[in-house]
Structures are given as structure tokens and as C-alpha cells.
N, C-alpha and C positions, 0 to 999 in steps of 0.2 A: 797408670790407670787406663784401661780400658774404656771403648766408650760408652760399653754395657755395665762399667760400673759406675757413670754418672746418674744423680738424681738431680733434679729439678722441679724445684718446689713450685706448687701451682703457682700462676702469674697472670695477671691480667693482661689482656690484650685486646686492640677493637675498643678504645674508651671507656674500657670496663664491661663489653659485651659479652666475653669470650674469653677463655680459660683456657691456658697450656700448663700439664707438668711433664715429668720424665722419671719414669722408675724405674733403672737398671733398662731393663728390653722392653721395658713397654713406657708406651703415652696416652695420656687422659687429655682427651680435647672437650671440652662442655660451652656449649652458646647461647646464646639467650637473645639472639639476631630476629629483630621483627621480621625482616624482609631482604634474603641473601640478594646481591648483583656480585656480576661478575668482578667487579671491581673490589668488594669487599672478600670473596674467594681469595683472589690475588694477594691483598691486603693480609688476609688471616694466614694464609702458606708462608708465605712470605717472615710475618710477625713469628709463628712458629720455626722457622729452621733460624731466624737470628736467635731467640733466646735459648732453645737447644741446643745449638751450634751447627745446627746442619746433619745432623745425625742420621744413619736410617734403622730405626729399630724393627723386631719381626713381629712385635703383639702392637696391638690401636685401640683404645675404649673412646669413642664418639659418640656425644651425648648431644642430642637438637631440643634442646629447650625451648626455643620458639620458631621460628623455618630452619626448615631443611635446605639442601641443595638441589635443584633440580638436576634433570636428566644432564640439559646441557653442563651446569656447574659440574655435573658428577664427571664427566669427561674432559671439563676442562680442570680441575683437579689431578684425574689421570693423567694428564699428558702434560701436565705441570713437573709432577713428578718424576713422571721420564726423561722430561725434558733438561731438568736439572740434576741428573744421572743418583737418583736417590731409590732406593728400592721400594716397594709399596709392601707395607707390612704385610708377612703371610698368615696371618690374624685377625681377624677384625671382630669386633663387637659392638653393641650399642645399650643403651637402655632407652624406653620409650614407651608411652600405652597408645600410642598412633599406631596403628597398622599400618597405614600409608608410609609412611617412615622408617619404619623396620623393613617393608617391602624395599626403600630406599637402598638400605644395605645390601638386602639380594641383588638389585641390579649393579650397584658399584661392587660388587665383588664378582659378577660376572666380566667388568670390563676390568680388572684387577688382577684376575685369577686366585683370588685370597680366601683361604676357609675363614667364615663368615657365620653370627650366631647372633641374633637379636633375642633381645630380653624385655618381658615389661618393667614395669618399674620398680616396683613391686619386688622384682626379683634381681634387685642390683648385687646382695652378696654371693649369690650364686652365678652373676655373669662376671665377678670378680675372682673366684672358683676357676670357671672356663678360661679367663683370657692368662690366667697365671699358669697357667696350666703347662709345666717342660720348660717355664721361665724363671730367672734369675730371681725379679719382680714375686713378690709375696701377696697373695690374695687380702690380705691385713693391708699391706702398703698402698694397694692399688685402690681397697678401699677408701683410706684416710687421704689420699690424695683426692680422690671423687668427692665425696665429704665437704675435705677446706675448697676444693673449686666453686662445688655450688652456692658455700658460703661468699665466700668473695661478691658472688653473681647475684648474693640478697637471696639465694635460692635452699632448701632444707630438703634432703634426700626423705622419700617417703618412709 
């Protein structure tokens, strides 16, 4: 088995704050974090490459249900991942009716170098369209993953 044909069913991480799954090439992150530190970044990186195995896929769907990471998080996230010789997906997407947030992903994907597409919320199976898109991972899968995460999280995709 390849490690693009691992899935990983979403899971709770962070006390129940925070969701990780894994489908083929891609990964669903969803939070529900009142207020990121840099400690709980660490925390959440961390809780994600044990239950994946450390993997590094090339699509990401990241969903900030309650904060975001800041600037500084957003770099220290970056240089987490270099630092631990793991690729940063060349992918990224999000869903969110925050502008500020979505703006979030333009900047981490300027320090990233990743094509990069924010969605409102509104419009999650069409950001689930995009990120599937030349992947393994099926717009249907990536759906039902996003779905059961929110659920876990007490949360109901709009």
C-alpha cells in the first residue's frame, strides 16, 4: 500500500477541538479553537502527523471554525514543517464566511509557495470539486469526511 492509498477516518484531536482525516492525497483539518497559542499549533502538528503517520500529502482542506492562526502561528506552522522534512501540500483550500480568514490562506500560501483557493461556506461542495481536482481523493470522499468532522465537533455543514 502506498501512502496515497491510506485513508484516515476523521478523529478527534485537541480534547475534542479539532479534527484530522486523510483521504488518499488529501487531508481535512476542521477547528473549533476559541483562541490558537503557539503551544496549541505545536500541539495540533504534532497530534496530526501521529495519527496520519507522518505523511506528506499534496491537497489540504482547512477549516477555522473558531480562530485562526495568526501571522506569527502561520510561520511557525511553516517552518514546523520544514523543519520536520515533510512537504507543505501544493494545494490548499479552505471554507469560511470570514474574509479575514480566507485572506489568512493567501498569506500562508505566499510563505508556502502553494496554489491556494478560499471558499465561503456556502460553497463547500464546490471547494470539494477544487481540491480533488488531478487527486486520488474523490470530491464525494472529501466531502463525507468534511461532514463526519464537523459532526464530531457538534458542528452541521451549512
Amino acid at each position: 500500500m502506498t501512502d496515497f492509498q491510506k485513508i484516515v477516518k476523521p478523529t478527534l484531536l485537541l480534547k475534542g477541538k479539532a479534527c484530522f482525516a486523510q483521504i488518499h492525497d488529501a487531508t481535512i483539518i476542521v477547528s473549533d479553537i476559541p483562541k490558537w497559542t503557539n503551544e496549541l499549533v505545536l500541539e495540533y502538528l504534532n497530534g496530526m502527523t501521529k495519527v496520519g503517520g507522518g505523511v506528506s500529502v499534496p491537497a489540504s482542506v482547512a477549516v477555522f471554525l473558531g480562530d485562526s492562526f495568526d501571522a506569527g502561528q502561520r510561520k511557525l506552522s511553516a517552518d514546523w514543517i520544514a523543519e520536520n522534512g515533510f512537504e507543505p501540500a501544493k494545494r490548499i483550500t479552505m471554507i469560511s464566511d470570514s474574509l479575514l480568514i480566507r485572506g489568512s490562506l493567501t498569506a500562508y500560501s505566499w510563505l508556502t509557495k502553494t496554489e491556494a483557493k478560499a471558499f465561503a461556506m456556502k460553497d463547500h461542495k464546490a471547494m470539494c470539486d477544487w481540491i480533488t481536482r488531478g487527486q486520488i481523493a474523490t470530491a464525494a470522499q472529501v466531502h463525507d469526511a468534511l461532514s463526519t468532522s464537523f459532526h464530531l465537533l457538534g458542528k452541521k455543514l451549512p
